[in-house]
C-alpha positions as CSV (number, residue, x, y, z in Angstrom):
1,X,104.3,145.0,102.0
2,X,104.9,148.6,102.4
3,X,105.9,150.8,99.9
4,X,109.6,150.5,99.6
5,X,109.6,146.5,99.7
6,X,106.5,146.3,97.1
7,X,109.1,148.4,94.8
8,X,111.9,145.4,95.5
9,X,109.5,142.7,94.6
10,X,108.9,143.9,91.4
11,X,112.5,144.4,90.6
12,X,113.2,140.7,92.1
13,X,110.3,139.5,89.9
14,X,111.7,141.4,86.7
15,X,115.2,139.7,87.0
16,X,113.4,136.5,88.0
17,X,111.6,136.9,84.2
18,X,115.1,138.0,82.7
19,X,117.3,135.2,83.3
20,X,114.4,132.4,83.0
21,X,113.7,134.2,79.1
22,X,117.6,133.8,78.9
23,X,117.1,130.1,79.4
24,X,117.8,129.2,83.0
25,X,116.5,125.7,84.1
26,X,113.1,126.8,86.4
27,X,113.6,124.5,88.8
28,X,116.9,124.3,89.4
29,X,116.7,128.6,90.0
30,X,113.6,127.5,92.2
31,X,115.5,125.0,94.8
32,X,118.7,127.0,94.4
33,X,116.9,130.4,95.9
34,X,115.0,127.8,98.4
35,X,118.2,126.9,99.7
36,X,119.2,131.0,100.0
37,X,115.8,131.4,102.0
38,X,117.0,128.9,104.1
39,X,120.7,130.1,104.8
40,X,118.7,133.9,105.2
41,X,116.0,132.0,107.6
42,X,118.7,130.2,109.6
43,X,121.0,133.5,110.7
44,X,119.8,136.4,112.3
45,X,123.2,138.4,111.7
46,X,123.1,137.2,108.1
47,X,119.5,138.4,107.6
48,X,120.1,141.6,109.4
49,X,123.2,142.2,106.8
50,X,121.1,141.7,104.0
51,X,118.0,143.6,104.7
52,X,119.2,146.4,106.5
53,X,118.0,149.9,105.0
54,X,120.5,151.9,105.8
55,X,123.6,149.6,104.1
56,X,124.5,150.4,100.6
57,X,123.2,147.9,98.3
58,X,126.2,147.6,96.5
59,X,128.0,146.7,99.8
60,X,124.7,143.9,100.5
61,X,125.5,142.3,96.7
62,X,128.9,142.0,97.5
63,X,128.4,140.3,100.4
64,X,125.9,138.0,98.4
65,X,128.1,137.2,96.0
66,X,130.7,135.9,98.6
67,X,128.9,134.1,99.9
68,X,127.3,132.2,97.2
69,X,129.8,132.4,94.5
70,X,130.5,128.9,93.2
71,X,127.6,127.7,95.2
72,X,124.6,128.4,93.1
73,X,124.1,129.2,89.5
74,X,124.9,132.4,87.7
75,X,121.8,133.2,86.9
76,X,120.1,132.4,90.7
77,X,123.1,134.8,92.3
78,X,121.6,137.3,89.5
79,X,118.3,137.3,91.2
80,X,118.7,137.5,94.7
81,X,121.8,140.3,93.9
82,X,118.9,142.4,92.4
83,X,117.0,141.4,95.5
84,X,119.2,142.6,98.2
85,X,120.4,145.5,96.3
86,X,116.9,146.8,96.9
87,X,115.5,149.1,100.1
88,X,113.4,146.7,102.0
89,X,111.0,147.8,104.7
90,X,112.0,144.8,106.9
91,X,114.4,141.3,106.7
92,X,111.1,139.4,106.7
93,X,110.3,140.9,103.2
94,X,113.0,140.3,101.6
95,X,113.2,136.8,102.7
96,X,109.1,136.1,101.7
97,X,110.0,137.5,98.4
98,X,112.8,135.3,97.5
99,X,110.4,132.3,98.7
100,X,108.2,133.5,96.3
101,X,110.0,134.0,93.3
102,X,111.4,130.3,94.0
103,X,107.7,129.1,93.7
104,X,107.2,130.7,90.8
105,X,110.6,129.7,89.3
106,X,109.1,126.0,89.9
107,X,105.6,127.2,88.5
108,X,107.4,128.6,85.4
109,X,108.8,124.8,84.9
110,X,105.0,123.7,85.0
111,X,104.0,126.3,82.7
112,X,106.7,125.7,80.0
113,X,105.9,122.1,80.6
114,X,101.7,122.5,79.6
115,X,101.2,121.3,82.8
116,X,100.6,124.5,85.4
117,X,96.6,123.9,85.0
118,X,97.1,120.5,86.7
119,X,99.6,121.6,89.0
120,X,97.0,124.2,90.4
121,X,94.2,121.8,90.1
122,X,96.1,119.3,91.9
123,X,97.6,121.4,95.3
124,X,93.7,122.8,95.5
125,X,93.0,119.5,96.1
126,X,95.4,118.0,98.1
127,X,95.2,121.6,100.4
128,X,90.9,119.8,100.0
129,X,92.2,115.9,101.1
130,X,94.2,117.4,104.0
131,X,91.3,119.8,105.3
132,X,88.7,116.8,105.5
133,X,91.0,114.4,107.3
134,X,91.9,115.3,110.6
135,X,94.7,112.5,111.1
136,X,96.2,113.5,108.0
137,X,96.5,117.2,108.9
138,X,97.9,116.4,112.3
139,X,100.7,114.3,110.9
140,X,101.6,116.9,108.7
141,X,100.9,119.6,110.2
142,X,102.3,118.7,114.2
143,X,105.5,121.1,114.5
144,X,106.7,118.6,116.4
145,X,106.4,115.8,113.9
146,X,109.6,114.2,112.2
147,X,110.3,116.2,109.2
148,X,111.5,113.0,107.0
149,X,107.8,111.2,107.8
150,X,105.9,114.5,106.8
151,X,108.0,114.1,103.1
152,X,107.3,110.2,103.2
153,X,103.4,110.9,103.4
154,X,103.5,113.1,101.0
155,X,105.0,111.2,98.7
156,X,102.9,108.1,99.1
157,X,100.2,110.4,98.7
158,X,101.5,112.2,95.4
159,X,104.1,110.4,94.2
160,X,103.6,108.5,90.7
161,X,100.4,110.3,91.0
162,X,100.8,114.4,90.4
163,X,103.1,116.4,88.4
164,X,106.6,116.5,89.8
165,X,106.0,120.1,90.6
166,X,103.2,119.6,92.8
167,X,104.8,117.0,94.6
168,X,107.6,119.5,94.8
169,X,105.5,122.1,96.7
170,X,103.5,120.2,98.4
171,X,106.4,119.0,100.6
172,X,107.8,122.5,100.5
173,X,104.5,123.7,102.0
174,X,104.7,120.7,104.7
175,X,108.1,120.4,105.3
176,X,109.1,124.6,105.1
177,X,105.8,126.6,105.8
178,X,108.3,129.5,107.4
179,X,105.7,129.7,110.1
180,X,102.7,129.9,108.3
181,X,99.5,127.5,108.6
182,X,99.4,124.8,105.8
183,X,96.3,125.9,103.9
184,X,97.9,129.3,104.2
185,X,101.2,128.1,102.4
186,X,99.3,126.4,99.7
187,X,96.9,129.6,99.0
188,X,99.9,131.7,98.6
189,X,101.6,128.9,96.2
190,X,97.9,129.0,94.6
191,X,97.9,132.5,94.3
192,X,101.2,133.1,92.5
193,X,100.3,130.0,90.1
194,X,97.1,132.5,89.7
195,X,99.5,135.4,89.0
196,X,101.4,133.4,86.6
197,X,98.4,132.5,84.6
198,X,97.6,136.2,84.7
199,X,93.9,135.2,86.1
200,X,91.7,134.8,89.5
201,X,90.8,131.5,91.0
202,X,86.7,131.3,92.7
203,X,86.6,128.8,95.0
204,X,82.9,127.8,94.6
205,X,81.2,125.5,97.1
206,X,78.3,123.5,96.5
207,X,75.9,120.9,97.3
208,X,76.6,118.8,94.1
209,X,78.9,119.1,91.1
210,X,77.9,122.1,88.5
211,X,77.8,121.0,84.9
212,X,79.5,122.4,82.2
213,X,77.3,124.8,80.9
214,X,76.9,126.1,85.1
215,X,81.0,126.3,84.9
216,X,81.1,128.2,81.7
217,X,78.1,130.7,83.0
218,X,79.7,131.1,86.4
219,X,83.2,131.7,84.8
220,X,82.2,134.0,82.3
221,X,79.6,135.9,85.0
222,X,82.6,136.4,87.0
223,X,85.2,137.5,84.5
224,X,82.8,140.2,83.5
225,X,82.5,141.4,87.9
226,X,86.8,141.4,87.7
227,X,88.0,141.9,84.3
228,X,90.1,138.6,84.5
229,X,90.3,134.9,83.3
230,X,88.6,133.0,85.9
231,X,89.6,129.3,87.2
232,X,87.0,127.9,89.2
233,X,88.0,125.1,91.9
234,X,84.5,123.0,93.0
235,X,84.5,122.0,96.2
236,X,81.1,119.9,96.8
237,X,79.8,120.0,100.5
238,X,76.4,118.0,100.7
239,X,75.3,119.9,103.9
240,X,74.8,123.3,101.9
241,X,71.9,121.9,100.6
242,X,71.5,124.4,97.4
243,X,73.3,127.0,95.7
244,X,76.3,128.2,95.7
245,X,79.1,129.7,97.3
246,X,81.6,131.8,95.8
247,X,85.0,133.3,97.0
248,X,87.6,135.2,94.9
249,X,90.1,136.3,96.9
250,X,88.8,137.7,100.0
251,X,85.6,138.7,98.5
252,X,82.6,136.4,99.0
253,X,79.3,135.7,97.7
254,X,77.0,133.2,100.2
255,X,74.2,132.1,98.1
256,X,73.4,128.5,99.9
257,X,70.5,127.4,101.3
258,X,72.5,127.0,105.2
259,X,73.4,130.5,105.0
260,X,69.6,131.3,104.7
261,X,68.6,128.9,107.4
262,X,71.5,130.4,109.3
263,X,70.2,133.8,109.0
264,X,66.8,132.9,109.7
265,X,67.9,131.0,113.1
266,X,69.7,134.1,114.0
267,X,66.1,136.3,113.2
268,X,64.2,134.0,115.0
269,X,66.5,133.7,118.0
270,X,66.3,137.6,118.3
């Protein structure tokens, strides 16, 4: 985000913080802004109205509160006032940041809950179970597909099974990606679950599972590199052969036996 809209977010995210310390149920404010995403997504003239620079914010809250006075909670017309009140550099901004402080509305739930470890731990694997199976990522994936059978795998797949929030966002990220890939939808939810937990998540890929004392030395290796609690996600790939491979955000550290092959084949082919 540009300058002006990165200034909005945090103002979004600082009433988001407000109202949920004032008590407001987390996952009701997270559907209720999910639904104001949708009514934003679904009309051009409305998202025009909203996110136009050059309109008085005063005049966009108005208009916000019009429209979704008696609608939606007190506290969710709070938030996406403070939202539209702000300059945005474009619609798509403010819309992306409304998605996002829904998510973490929802993660908030987790987290009061003691469960937001799991709910991580569980959408980086299911984001894993989809990856690896090709008919299941078409099914859910295919724009195409029926929108009610996307939710109904999910379910069968979570359902009884995960936390009610990951279930929760695991359709969201199958059933509203907003144009985005799937493994891209669940990375961002994975990232603001990150954000919440104030740490960084290293996806680490290897041949077998590390052990405890490897996960303990990796973490606290990595924390000293970024200055951050570190949550690692295994992901164990037999055809790397040995070592490891690291990634924290877009930074990564290829320390695998392939790569080395790899690098020879490309020497020797030179």
């Amino acid at each position: 985000m540009r300058g002006s809209s990165r200034a909005a977010a945090i103002a979004g995210s600082k009433a988001l913080d407000a109202v949920l310390a004032g008590g407001a149920d987390p996952r009701v404010l997270g559907d209720q802004l999910l639904a104001v995403v949708g009514v934003i997504d679904g009309s051009a003239t409305l998202r025009r109205a909203l996110g136009d620079p050059s309109r008085e914010g005063s005049e966009k809250q108005a208009l916000a509160e019009r429209l979704l006075d008696g609608k939606v909670s007190a506290e969710t017309i709070v938030v996406v006032k403070t939202l539209v009140g702000q300059r945005w550099a474009t619609e798509r901004d403010l819309s992306d940041t409304l998605e996002e402080l829904a998510v973490t509305s929802i993660l908030a739930g987790a987290e009061k809950a003691g469960r937001i470890d799991r709910v991580e731990d569980e959408l980086f694997r299911f984001e894993r179970i989809v990856a690896g199976n090709p008919e299941l990522r078409d099914r859910l994936t295919n724009r195409q597909g029926d929108v009610q059978a996307k939710a109904g795998v999910v379910n069968a797949l979570l359902g009884g099974k995960a936390a009610e929030e990951t279930v929760r966002l695991a359709n969201l990220a199958v059933v509203a990606p907003r144009g985005r890939k799937f493994d891209r939808t669940l990375e961002l939810y994975l990232a603001l679950a990150a954000r919440r937990r104030e740490q960084l998540t290293a996806v680490v890929t290897a041949a077998t599972d590390l052990t405890e004392q490897q996960r303990e030395r990796l973490a606290a290796a990595l924390q000293n590199i970024y200055g951050k609690p570190i949550l690692l996600q295994v992901v164990i790939e037999e055809q790397v052969l040995g070592g490891v491979r690291v990634q924290v955000g877009d930074e990564v550290v290829d320390g695998t036996v392939l790569r080395r092959l790899d690098e020879a084949r490309r020497h020797i082919a030179g």
